[in-house]
TITIKE-575655 format. One record per residue (C-alpha): residue in three letters; x, y, z; residue number from 1. Coordinates in nm, 4 decimals, padded with zeros to 6 digits. Example, Ala and Ser with C-alpha at 12.3 -4.5 7.8 and 13.67 -1.06 7.14 Angstrom:
- rest|xx|yy|zz|nr
- ala|01.2300|-00.4500|00.7800|1
- ser|01.3670|-00.1060|00.7140|2
END
This chain:
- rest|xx|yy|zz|nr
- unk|01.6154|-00.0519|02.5305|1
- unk|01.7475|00.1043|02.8580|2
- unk|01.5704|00.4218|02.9862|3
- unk|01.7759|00.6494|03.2195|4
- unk|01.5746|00.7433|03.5389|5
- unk|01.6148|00.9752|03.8421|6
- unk|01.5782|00.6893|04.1274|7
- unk|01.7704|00.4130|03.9528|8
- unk|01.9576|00.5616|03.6869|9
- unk|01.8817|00.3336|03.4522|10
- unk|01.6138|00.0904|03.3424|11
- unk|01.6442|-00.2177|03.0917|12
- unk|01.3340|-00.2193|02.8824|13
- unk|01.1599|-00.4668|02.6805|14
- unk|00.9693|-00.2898|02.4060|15
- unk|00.6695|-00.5168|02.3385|16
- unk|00.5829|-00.7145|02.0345|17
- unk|00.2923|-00.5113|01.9620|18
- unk|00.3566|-00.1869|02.0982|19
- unk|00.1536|00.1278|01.9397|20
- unk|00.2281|00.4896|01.9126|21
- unk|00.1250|00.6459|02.2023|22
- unk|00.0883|00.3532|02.3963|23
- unk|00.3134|00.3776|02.7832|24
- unk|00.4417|00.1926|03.0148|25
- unk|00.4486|00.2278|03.4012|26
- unk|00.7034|00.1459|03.6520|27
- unk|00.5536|00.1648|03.9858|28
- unk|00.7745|00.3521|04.2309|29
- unk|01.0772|00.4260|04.0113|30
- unk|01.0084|00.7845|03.9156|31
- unk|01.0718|01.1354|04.0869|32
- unk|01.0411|01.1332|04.4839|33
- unk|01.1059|01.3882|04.7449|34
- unk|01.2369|01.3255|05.1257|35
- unk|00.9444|01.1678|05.3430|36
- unk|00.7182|01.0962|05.0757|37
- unk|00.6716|00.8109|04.8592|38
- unk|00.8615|00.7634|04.5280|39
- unk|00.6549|00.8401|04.1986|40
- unk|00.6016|00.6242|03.9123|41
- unk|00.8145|00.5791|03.6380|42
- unk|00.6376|00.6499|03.2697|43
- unk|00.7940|00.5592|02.9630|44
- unk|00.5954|00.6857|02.6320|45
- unk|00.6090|00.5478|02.2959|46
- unk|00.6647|00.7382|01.9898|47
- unk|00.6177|00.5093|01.6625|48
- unk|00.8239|00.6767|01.3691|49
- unk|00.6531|00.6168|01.0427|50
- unk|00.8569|00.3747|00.7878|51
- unk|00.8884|00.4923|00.4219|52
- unk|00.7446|00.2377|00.2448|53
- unk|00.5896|-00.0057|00.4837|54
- unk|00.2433|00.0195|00.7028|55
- unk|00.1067|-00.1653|01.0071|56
- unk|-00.1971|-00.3104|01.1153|57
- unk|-00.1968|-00.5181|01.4090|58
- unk|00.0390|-00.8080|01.3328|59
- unk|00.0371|-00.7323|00.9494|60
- unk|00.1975|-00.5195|00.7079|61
- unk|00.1560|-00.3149|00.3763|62
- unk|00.3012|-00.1657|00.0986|63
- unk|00.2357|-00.0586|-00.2647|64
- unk|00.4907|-00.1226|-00.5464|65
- unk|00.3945|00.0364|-00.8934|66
- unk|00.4948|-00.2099|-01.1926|67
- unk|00.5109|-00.1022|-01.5538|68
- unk|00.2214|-00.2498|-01.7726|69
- unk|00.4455|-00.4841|-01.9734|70
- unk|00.4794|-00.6666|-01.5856|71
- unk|00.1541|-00.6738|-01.4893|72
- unk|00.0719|-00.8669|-01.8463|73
- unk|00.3465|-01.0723|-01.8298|74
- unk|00.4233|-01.1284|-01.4664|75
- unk|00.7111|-00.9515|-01.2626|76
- unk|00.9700|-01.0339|-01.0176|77
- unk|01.1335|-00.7434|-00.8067|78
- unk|01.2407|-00.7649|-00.4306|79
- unk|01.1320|-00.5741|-00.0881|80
- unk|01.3376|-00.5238|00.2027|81
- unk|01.2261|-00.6237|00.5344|82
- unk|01.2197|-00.4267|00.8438|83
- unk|01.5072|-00.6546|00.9799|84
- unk|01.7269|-00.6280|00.6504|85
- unk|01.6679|-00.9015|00.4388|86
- unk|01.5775|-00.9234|00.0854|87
- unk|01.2749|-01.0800|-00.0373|88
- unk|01.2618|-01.1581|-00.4241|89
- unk|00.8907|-01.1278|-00.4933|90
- unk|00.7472|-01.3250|-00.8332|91
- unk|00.4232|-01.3252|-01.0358|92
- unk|00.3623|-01.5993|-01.2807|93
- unk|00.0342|-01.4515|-01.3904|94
- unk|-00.1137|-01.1338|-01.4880|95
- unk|-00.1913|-00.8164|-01.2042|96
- unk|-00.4252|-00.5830|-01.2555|97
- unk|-00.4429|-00.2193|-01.0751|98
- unk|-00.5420|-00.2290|-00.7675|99
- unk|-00.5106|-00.5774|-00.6775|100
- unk|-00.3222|-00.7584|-00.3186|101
- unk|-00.1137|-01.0168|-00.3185|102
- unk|00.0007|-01.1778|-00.0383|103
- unk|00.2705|-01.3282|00.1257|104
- unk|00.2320|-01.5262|00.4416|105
- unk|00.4418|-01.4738|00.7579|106
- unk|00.6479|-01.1555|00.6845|107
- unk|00.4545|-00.9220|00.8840|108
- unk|00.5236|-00.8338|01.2396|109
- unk|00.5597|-01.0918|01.5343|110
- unk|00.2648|-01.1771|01.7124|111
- unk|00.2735|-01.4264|02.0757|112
- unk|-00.0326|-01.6262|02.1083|113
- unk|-00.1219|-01.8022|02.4212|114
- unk|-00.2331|-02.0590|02.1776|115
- unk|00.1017|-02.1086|01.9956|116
- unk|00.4516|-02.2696|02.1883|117
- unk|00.6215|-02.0747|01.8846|118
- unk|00.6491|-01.7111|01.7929|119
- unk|00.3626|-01.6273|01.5142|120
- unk|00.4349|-01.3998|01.2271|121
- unk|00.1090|-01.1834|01.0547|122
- unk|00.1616|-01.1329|00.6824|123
- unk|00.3153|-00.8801|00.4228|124
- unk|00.0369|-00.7448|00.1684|125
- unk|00.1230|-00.5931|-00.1526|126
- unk|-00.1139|-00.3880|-00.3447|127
- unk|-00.0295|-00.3035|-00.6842|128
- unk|-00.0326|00.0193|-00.9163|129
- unk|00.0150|-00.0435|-01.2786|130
- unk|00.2279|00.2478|-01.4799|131
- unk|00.0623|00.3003|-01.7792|132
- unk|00.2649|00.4399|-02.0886|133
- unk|00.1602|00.7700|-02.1974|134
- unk|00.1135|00.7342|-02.5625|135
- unk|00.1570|00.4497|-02.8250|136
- unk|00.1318|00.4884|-03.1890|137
- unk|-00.0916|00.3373|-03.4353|138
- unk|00.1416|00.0532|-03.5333|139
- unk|00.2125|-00.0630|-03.2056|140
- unk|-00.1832|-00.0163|-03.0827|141
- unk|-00.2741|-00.2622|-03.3884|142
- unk|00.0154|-00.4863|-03.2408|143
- unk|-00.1470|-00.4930|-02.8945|144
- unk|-00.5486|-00.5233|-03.0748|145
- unk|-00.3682|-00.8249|-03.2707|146
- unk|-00.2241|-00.9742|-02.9154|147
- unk|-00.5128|-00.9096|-02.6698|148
- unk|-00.7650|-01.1719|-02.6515|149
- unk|-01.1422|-01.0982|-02.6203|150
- unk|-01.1039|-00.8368|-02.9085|151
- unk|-01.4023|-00.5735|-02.9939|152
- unk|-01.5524|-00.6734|-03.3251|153
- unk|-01.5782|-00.3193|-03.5128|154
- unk|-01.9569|-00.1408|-03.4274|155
- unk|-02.2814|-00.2182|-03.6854|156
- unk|-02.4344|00.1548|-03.7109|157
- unk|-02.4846|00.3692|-04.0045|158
- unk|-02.3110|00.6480|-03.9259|159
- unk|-02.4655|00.8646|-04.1928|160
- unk|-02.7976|00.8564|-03.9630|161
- unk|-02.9182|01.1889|-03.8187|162
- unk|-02.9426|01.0501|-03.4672|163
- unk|-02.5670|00.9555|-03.5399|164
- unk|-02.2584|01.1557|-03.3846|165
- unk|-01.9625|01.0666|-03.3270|166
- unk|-01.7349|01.2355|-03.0098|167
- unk|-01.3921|01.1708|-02.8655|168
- unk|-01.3250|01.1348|-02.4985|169
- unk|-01.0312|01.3810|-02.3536|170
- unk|-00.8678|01.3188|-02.0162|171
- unk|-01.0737|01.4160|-01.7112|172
- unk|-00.8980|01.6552|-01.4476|173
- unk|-01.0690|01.6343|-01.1533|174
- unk|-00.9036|01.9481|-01.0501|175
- unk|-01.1010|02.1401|-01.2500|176
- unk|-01.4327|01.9667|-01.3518|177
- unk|-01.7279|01.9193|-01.1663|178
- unk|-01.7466|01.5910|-00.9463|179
- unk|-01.7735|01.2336|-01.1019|180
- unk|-02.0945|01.0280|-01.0363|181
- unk|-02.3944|01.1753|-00.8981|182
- unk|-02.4344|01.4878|-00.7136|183
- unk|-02.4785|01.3471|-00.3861|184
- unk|-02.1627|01.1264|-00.3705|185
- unk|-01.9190|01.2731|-00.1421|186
- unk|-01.6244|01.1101|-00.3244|187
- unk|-01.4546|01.2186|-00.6401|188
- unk|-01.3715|00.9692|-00.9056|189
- unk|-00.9900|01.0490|-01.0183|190
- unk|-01.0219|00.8426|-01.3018|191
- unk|-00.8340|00.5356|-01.4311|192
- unk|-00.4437|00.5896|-01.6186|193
- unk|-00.5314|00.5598|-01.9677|194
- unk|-00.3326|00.4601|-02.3047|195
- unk|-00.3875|00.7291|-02.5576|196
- unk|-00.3088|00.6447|-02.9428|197
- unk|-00.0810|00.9139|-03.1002|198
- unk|-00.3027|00.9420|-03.4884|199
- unk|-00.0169|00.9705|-03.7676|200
END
């Protein structure tokens, strides 16, 4: 980068490696300097624009990709861009489920060691959201019952007992309803996506 100054005019720059928003650097006697007195410093001041889909800490980065829910059964491929233009084609053999990381080594940000000859790269971590379809109806929720392993065998209970009742759940808005958990928790529980069978 080249920084234009009042003494010298202008000033070839090397922006470090690791450099942090806020973070300065200080040339000693190249600033502002009046006759008979000794030249100020030079200050240059970092500014670190946020990227749209990418996040950094220290030598690594992050992002989250959202996947539909056939993907995350089935595995997915689909591709990121890197900060210096190229495409990576990203693939899953095996299942994802919300919320997890994957990783993949030596596509973060540059990182000198004293330790290494060579330039070291930190790593690119991918968390992923899984799109859940809104609705499904009875046919293809059978389908799915038919496919998934580990399947509920129906319930045992006598459901014309007195101490019997049945209820059905509704979608929880945390907007408007009281917070999840116990009274004491200072976080609220959003709640998971959820597949809701349309009754014909």
């Amino acid at each position: 980068a080249v920084v234009s100054t009042q003494s010298t005019g202008k000033l070839d720059l090397r922006v470090p490696y690791d450099c942090r928003d806020g973070q300065d650097i200080v040339f000693d006697g190249l600033g502002h300097h009046l006759p008979g007195e000794e030249a100020g410093d030079a200050v240059v001041l970092f500014r670190v624009t946020e990227h749209p889909t990418l996040s950094r800490r220290g030598c690594h980065l992050y992002t989250r990709r959202e996947i539909s829910l056939s993907e995350a059964i089935c595995g997915l491929q689909t591709s990121l861009e890197t900060l210096d233009g190229r495409k990576l084609l990203v693939q899953s053999g095996g299942s994802l489920s919300p919320g997890c990381v994957r990783v993949v080594e030596g596509e973060g940000m540059p990182s000198p060691s004293p330790h290494h000859r060579h330039m070291t790269y930190g790593n690119l971590y991918i968390e992923f959201s899984v799109r859940f379809p809104e609705s499904l109806d009875r046919e293809t929720c059978e389908q799915l019952r038919d496919l998934m392993p580990n399947r509920s065998s129906p319930i045992d209970i006598d459901r014309s007992r007195e101490d019997v009742e049945e209820v059905r759940v509704r979608e929880y808005d945390p907007a408007s309803q009281p917070s999840f958990g116990r009274e004491d928790s200072e976080e609220e529980y959003e709640g998971p996506p959820g597949v809701q069978c349309v009754h014909q």
